[in-house]
N, C-alpha and C positions, 0 to 999 in steps of 0.2 A: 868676777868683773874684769873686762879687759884694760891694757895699758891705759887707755883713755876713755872713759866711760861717755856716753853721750850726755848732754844737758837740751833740756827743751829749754827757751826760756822765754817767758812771755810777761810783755807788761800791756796795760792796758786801762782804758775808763769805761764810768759806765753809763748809760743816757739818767738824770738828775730824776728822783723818786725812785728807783728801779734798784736802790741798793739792796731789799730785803730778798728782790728775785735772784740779784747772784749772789747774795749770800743762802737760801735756802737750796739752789741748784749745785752748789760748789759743797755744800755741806752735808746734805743730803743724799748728791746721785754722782756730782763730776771726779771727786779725788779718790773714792772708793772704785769706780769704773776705772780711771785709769789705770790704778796700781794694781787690776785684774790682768792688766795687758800683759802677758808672756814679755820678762826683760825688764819692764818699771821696776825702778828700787823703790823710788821716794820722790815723798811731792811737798812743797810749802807755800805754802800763802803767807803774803806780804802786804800791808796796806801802809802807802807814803806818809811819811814824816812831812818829807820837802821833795822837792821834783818832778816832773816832767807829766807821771803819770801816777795816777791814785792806788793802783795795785800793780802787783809783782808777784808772780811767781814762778816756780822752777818744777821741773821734773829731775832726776838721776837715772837714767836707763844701762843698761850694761854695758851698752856700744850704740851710736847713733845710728845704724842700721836697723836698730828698734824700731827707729820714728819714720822707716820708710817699710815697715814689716808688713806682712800681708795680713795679720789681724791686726794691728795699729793703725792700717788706712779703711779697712774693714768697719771701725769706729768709726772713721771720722766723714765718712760715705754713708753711713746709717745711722746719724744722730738719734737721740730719743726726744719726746714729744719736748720737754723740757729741754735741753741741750739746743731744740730746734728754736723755741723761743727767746729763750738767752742768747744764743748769736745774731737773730735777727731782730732782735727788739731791745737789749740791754747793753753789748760790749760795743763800745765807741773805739778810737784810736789804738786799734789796737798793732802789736810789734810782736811778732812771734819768729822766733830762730831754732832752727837745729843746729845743735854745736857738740862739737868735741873738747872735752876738758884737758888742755894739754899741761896743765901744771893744780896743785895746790899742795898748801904750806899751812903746817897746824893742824891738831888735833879732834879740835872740837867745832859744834857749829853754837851762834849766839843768840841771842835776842833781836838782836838788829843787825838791820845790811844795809850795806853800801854798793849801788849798783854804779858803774862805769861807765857809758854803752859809747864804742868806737863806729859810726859809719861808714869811715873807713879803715885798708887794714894799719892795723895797730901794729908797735916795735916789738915782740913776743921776748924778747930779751930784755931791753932794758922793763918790760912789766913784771915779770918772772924777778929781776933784781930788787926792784919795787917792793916785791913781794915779802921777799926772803927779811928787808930790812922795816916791813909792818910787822910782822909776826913776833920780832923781839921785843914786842910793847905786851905786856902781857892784858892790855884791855883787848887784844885783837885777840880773837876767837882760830880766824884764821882765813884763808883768803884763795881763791881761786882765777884762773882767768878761763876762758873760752872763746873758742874760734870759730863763725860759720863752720858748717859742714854740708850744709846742701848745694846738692848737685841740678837744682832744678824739678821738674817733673809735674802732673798733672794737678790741678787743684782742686782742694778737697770741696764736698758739698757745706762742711763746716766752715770756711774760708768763703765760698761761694755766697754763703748766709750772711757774713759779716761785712761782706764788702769789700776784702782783698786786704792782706795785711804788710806793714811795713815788714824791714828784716835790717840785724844788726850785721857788720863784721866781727864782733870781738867785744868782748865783757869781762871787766875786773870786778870778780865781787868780793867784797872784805865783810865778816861777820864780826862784830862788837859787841862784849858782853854786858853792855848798858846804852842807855840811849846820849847824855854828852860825847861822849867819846864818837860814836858816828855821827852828831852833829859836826862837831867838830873836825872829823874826816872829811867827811862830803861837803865840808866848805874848801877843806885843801886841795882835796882832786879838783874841784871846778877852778881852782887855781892853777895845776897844775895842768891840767888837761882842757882847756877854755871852748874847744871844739868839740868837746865830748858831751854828752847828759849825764848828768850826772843826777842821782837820786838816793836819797836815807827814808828806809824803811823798819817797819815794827812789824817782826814773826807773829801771825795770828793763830797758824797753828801748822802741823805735818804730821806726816804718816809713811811709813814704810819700814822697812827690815835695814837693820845696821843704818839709819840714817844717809843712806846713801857714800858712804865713805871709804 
């Protein structure tokens, strides 16, 4: 893996009755298809506790030049018949970023997350301090931040389906090995970061080699 791995990161809702089609599509054909892609490490589904938007999840790629790779848009230009329904008929509001992971602190990953999301750009130093001084609580799992990394470029026919997606600058995400402790978090950070989203989620489930780390 290189110095900074890439992160996909996407949150999103979903149109109301439609939960059983993105759960059999994500479970069945989408997280297995990705981490087919030359350079996926690792993928996690997340569905909200509190926050902004009802699911979350992540990718782990080797380098964010993964997410611009010529079989990676190769996918995303020739959906499958399902892939093609679910974006045009189930994911609502959605937020998707390509990012570079330029810091994390700790060991392990937890049962729940704390997602962060900066609009704008964010202090990469004073979050990185942030960080160093969550990790000495031993409820924190451990904690990452991420920074855009795209450069622009054509859009996808997957994107074209959905209706055009929001994008983040910058994401602090903290992993907690129970769920008080990031309730309890993600009421701080919305204190602390008033202009940010913040949101607490519960791991439903992952997949990939070394966890991404």
């Amino acid at each position: 893996m290189t110095a900074q791995p890439g992160i996909l990161a996407i949150w999103n809702d979903v149109n109301p009755g439609r939960e059983a089609d993105f759960d059999r599509w994500f479970q069945t054909e989408h997280l297995v298809e990705r981490l087919g892609v030359p350079g996926f490490l690792y993928g996690r589904r997340h569905e909200a506790i509190s926050g902004a938007n009802r699911y979350f999840n992540l990718y782990v790629v080797e380098g964010p030049e993964v997410l611009t790779s010529k079989a990676y848009l190769e996918r995303l230009d020739n959906p499958t018949p399902m892939t093609r329904m679910v974006m045009s008929e189930v994911f609502i509001n959605m937020n998707r970023t390509i990012c570079r992971r330029v810091a994390r602190r700790g060991d392990f990953r937890g049962s729940y997350a704390v997602t962060v999301r900066f609009n704008e750009a964010a202090d990469e130093a004073a979050l990185v301090a942030l960080m160093d001084d969550l990790v000495r609580d031993p409820a924190i799992a451990s904690a990452e931040l991420w920074v855009a990394a795209e450069a622009g470029g054509p859009v996808s026919m997957e994107e074209k389906l959905r209706g055009g997606d929001r994008k983040i600058k910058a994401c602090l995400m903290i992993d907690t090995l129970r769920q008080q402790p990031a309730e309890a978090l993600g009421a701080r950070m919305a204190k602390v970061f008033p202009q940010a989203e913040v949101g607490v989620y519960r791991v439903l489930c992952q997949l990939g080699r070394g966890l991404g780390d």
